[in-house]
C-alpha positions as CSV (number, residue, x, y, z in Angstrom):
1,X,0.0,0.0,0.0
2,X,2.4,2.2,0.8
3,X,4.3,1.6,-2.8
4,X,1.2,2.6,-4.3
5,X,1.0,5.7,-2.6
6,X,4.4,6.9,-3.0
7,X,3.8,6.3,-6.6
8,X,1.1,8.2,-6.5
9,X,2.2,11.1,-4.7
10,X,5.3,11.0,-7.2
11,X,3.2,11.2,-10.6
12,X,1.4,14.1,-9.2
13,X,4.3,15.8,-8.3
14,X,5.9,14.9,-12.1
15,X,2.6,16.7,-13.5
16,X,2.9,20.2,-11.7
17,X,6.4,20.0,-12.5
18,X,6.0,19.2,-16.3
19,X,2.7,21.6,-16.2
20,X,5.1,24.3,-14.8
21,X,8.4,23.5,-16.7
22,X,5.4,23.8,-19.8
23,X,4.1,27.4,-19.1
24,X,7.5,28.9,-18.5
25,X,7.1,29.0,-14.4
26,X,10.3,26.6,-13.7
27,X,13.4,25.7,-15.6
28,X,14.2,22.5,-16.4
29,X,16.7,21.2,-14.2
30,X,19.9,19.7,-15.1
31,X,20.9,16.0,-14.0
32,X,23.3,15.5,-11.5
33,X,24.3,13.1,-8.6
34,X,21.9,15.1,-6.6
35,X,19.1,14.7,-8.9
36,X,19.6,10.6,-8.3
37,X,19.8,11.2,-4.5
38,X,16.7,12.8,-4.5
39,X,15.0,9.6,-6.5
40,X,16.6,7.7,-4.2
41,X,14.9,9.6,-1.3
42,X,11.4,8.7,-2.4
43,X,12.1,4.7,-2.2
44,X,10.9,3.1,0.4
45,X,12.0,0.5,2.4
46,X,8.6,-1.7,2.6
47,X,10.1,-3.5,6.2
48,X,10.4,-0.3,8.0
49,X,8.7,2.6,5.6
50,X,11.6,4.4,5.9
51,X,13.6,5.7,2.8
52,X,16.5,4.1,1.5
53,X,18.8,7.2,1.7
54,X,17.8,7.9,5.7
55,X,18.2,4.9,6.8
56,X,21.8,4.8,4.8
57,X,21.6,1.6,2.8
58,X,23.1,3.4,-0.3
59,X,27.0,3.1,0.4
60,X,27.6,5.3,-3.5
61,X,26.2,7.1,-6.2
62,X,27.7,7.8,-8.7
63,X,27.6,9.5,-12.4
64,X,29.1,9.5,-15.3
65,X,27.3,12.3,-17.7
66,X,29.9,11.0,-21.0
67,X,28.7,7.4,-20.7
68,X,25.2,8.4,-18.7
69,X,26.0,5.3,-16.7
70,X,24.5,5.6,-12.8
71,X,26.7,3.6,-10.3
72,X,25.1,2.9,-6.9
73,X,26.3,0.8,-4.3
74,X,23.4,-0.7,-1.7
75,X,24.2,-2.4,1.8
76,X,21.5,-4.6,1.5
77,X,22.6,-8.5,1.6
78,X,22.0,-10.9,-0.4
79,X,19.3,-12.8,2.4
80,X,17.4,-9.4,2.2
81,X,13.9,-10.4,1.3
82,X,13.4,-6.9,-0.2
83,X,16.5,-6.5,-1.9
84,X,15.1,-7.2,-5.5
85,X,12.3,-5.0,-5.1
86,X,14.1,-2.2,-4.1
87,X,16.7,-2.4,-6.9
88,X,13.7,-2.8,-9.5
89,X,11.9,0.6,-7.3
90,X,15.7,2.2,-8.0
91,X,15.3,1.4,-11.6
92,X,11.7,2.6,-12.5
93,X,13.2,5.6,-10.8
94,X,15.7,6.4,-12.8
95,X,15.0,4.9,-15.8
96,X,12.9,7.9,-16.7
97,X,15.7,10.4,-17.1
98,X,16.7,10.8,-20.8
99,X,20.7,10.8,-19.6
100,X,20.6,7.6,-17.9
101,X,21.7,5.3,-20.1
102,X,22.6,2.3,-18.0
103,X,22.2,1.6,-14.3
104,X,24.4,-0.7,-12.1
105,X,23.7,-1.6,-8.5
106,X,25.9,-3.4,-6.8
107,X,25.7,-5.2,-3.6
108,X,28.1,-6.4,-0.6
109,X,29.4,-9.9,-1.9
């Protein structure tokens, strides 16, 4: 339930922000490292409800804008029932960004 929500919450917020990038009342915003951080921010870690990036499971991020690869490290082990969820979550999330041309997430061996 509280995927859905966030989802929810987030595709409003994506239609102001197109609606105002649209009529000239925002710029579009360049995107960085911080603009993945802030994605990062609205998953969700379904055990707790916390978000990923408070409760400091992502060891990296990184970005390369000549290659548009993302690089994000994740403490989250491999007996982690949520792990693939929240790696698929990272990846609807960024895969929406025109620059990002490959996303790798890498976890503690």
């Amino acid at each position: 339930k509280a995927h859905c929500s966030v989802l929810a919450a987030d595709t409003l917020q994506s239609a102001i922000s197109n609606y105002e990038i649209a009529h000239g009342l925002k710029e579009v915003p360049d995107f960085s490292k911080e603009t993945i951080v802030d994605e990062l921010k609205k998953i969700i870690y379904p055990q707790v409800g916390e978000d990923i990036i408070t409760l400091k499971m992502v060891k990296y991020v990184g970005y390369d804008e000549a290659t548009g690869e993302v690089l994000i490290d994740l403490n989250l082990m491999s007996f982690d029932q949520y792990r693939d969820n929240v790696a698929e979550e990272i990846r609807e999330h960024l895969e929406k960004y025109p620059e990002v041309k490959d996303i790798k997430i890498n976890f503690p061996s």
